[in-house]
N, C-alpha and C positions, 0 to 999 in steps of 0.2 A: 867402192864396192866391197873391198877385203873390210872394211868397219858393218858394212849392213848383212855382209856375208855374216860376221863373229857375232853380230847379234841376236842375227834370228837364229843362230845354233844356243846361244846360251838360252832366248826363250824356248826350243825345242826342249830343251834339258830339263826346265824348268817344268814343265809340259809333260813329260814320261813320270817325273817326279809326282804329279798331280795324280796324273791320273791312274798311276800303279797303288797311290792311296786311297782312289775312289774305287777301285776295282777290288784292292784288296778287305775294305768295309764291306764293300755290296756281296762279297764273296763270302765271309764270313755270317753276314747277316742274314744270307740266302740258304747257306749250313742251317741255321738254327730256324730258317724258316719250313725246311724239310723233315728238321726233326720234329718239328710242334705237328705238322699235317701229319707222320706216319705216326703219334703218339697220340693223337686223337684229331680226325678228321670233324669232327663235330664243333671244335673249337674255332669256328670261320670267324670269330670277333677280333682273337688276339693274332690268327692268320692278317687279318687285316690292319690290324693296329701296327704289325711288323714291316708292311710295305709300306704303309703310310711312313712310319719313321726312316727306314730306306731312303726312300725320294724325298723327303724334309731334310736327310742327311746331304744328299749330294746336291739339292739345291743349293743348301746354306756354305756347304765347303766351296763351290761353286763361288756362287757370288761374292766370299770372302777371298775366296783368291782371285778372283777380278778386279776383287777392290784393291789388293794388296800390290796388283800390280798393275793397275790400271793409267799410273801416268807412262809407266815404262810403252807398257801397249797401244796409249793416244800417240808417244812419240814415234813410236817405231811404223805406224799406221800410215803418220804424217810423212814420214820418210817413204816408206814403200809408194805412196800415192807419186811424191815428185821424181820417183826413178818407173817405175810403173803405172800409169794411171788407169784405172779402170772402177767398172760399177763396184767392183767385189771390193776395193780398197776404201772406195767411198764406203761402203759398209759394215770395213772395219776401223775405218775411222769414227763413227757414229757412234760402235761397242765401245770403243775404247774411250769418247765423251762421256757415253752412260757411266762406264766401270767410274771412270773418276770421279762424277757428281755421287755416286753410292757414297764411295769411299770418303767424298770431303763432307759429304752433306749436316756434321754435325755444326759442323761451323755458322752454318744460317741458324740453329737448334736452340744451341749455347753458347752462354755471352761472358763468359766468370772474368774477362779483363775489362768489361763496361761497368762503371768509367773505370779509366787508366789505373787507378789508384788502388784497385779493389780487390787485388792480389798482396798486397804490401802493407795498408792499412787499413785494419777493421777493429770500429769502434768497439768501447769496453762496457758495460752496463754501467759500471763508476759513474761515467758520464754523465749519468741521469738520475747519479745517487740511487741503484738500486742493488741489492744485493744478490749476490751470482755465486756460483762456482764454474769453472773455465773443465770444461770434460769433455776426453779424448774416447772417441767410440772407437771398437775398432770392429770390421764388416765381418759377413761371412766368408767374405774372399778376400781379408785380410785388408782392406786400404783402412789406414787410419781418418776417422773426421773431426772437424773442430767444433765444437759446441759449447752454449751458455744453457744453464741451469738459473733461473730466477726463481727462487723462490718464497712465498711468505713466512711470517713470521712462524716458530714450528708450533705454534698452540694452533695455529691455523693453517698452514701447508697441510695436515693431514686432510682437513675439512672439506676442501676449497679445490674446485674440477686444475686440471694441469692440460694447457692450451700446447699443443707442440706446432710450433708454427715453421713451413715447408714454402720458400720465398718462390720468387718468380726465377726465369731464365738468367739473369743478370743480378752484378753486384755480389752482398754478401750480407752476412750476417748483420751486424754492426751497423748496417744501411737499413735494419727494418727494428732498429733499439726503443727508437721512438714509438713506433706501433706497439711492441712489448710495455713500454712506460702505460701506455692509456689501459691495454688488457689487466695491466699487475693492478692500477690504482681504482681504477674505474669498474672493472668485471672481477675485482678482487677475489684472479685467478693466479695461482704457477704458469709460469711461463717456460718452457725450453724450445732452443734457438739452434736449428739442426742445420748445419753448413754441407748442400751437398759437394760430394765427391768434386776435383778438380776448384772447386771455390773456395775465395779466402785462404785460408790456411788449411783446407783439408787436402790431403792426397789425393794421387789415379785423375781418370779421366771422365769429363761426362760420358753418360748413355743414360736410355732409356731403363736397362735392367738392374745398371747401377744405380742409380735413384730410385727404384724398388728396393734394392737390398740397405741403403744408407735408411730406407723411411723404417725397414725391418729394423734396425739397428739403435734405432732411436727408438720404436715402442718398448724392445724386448727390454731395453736396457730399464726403462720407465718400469716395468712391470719386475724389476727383481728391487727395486727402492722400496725401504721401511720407514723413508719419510713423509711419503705424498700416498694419496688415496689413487690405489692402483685401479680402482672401480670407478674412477672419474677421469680418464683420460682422453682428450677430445685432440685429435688431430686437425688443422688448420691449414689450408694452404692458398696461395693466389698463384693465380696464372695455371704456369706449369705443375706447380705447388697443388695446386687443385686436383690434377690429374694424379699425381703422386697419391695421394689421399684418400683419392677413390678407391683405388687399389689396395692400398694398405686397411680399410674400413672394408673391403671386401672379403679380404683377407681374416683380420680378426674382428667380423660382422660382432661376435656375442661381446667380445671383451673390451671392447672399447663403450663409450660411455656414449657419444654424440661425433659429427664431424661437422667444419665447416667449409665449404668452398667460396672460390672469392673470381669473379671473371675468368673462370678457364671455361674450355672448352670440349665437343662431345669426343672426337679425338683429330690427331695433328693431319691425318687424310682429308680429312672436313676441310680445315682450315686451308690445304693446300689447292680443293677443289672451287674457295673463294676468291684462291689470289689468278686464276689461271681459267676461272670462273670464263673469260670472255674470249678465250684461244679455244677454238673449236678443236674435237680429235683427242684430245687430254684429261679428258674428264676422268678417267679412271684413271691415268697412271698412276697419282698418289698413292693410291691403297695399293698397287703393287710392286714401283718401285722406294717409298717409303721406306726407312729402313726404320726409323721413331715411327709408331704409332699410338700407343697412348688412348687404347680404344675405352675411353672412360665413358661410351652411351650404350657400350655393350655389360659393362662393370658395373652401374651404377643399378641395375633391376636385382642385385644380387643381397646388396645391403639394406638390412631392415630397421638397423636401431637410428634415431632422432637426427635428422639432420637440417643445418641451413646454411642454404646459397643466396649467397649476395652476388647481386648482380648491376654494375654503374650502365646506365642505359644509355651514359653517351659514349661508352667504349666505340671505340674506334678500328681497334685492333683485332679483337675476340667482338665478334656480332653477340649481340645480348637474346640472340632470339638461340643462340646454343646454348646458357644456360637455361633459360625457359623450358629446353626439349629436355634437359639432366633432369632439371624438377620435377616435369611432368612424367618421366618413366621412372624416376626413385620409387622403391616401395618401400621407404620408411616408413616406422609406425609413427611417428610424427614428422613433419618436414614445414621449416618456412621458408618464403622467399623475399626477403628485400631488396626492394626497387629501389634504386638511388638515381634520381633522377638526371643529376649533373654529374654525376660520379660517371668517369674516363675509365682508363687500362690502371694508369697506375695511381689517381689520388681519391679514390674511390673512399679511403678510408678516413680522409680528411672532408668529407664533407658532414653535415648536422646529422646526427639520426644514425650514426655510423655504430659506435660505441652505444647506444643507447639502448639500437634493439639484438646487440649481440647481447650486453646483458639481459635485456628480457626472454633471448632466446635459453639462456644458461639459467634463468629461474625456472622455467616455464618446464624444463626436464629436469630439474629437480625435486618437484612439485610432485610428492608421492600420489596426489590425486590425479594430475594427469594420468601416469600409469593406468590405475583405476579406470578412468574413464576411457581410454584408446583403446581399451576390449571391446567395447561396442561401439565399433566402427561405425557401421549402420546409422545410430542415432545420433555421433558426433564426428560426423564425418567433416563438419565446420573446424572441428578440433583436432584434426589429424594432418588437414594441408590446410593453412593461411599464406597470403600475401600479403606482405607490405609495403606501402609506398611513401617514398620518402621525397620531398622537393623544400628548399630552400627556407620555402615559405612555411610550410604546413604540413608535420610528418603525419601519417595516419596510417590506420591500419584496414 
């Protein structure tokens, strides 16, 4: 009893501490909401704009310190239950199951130790005889990342689009060299090899905001080089990668050139509403307890310049009918979609037709006539969205 007594006085403690920092935000914030209404009552937008961030504040400290302390509070729940038992501990046993699943839930997310090795060793470009420089980015919020630079020969790096390729949940750089080998020789593009945060040899931790800022880090960096054609920068990504992508192509819609996605999806709420799909009652939690979201079907109506999604229609993992729904709301001004017939989650890229109509997609936008003709939508609207279909036997378009 003297140990359950000494702990729930430390959570108590823990507890005045919280919430004299929520009181005192909301208090300050409620100051300045008084002075906007006596300085102009006409102003009810940024009146509103103020309480909105308010109660986005004290959710979000909220929830962070649930999560923060969320095993302390499933244990101490479990104990008050076996000395106490009642509905109200059943209860707070429940909160205290959620707090934890918030708090761990990146670990289902991101994979950067699959397989084992993928912390420790990651392949070199050498390896495939191609020529690289090994560059240290470092973020807006300071984590250093590890990155490859491939580039062509420089009478032609200048010329030639620079593919920035954004991997899946797992693994590392080094695991997608080969993919880079077929893009450098085959699409006779630059390649750079951006390792997010927590992978490989890069620093910090995954998140969802942090692989926003590691994709920023990797363009801006691209756009201050005087070796590559800054006007030709086509970001790349599979899986997760994809969704990164969207965002960052969202982002700097004008400046970038083209983007590619590769079996990701419309965002991670979707996907949580497939797996749970058949548990009645549940349907919405995803979207609100989520902590990744990754709402790339909301992102994707925003970008205008040329894009294509590839899409393996025997995935397994990511339903191929969510890339279908990204293409169909894209408003690029040109977009393709390849169907790959046999092409899975992850060898998508190893099947015929793979490499073949990525380079047709990287003529097809460079092709100053296209331009030209994508003004009049109207009359080539065949020319604005195509699909492609790829099978074993018979690639077509």
């Amino acid at each position: 009893m003297n140990i359950l007594r000494s702990l729930f006085i430390k959570i108590k403690f823990w507890g005045k501490i919280f919430k004299n920092k929520i009181l005192s935000n909301s208090k300050n914030n409620y100051q300045n909401l008084n002075e906007i209404r006596a300085h102009n009552d006409k102003n009810s937008k940024l009146f509103n704009t103020m309480k909105l961030k308010i109660r986005s504040l004290i959710t979000h400290e909220l929830l962070i310190w649930l999560g923060s302390f969320g095993e302390i509070f499933f244990a101490l729940f479990i104990l008050s239950y076996a000395v106490y038992p009642s509905g109200w501990s059943i209860s707070l046993i429940f909160m205290g199951v959620l707090a934890v699943l918030y708090n761990n839930q990146d670990m289902f997310v991101y994979h950067p130790t699959e397989p084992p090795e993928s912390k420790v060793y990651i392949e070199l470009p050498s390896l495939y005889n191609l020529p690289f420089e090994k560059i240290d980015l470092i973020t807006s919020d300071s984590v250093r990342l590890h990155s490859y630079l491939i580039k062509q020969q420089s009478e032609v790096s200048l010329n030639v689009p620079t593919l920035v390729m954004f991997h899946g949940n797992a693994g590392n750089i080094g695991q997608r060299i080969c993919i880079a080998h077929y893009v450098y020789h085959y699409c006779c593009c630059n390649v750079f090899l951006v390792e997010y945060r927590g992978y490989g040899l890069s620093e910090g931790t995954p998140s969802e905001i942090g692989f926003y800022k590691d994709a920023e880090a990797a363009i801006l960096y691209l756009f201050n080089r005087n070796d590559i054609n800054t006007h030709k920068i086509i970001p790349y990504g599979q899986s997760i990668g994809g969704a990164v992508v969207i965002d960052l192509a969202r982002k700097y819609n004008e400046r970038l050139y083209a983007f590619i996605v590769e079996n990701t999806f419309t965002s991670l709420p979707e996907i949580g509403k497939e797996l749970f799909s058949g548990i009645p009652g549940i349907f919405y939690l995803p979207e609100i307890f989520f902590k990744n979201q990754y709402q790339s079907i909301n992102k994707i109506k925003s970008i205008t310049i040329p894009g294509l999604f590839i899409s393996g229609l025997s995935d397994t993992m990511i339903p191929p009918r969510m890339m279908k729904a990204l293409f169909e709301k894209s408003c690029s001004r040109m977009k393709r979609m390849l169907q790959i017939a046999e092409g899975n989650h992850n060898n998508t890229w190893l099947c015929p037709g793979y490499f073949q109509f990525m380079l047709k997609f990287i003529q097809e936008i460079s092709n100053a006539q296209f331009e030209k003709d994508a003004q009049t939508t109207d009359q080539n609207a065949a020319c604005r969205s195509q699909v492609w279909l790829v099978n074993s036997r018979s690639p077509r378009t």
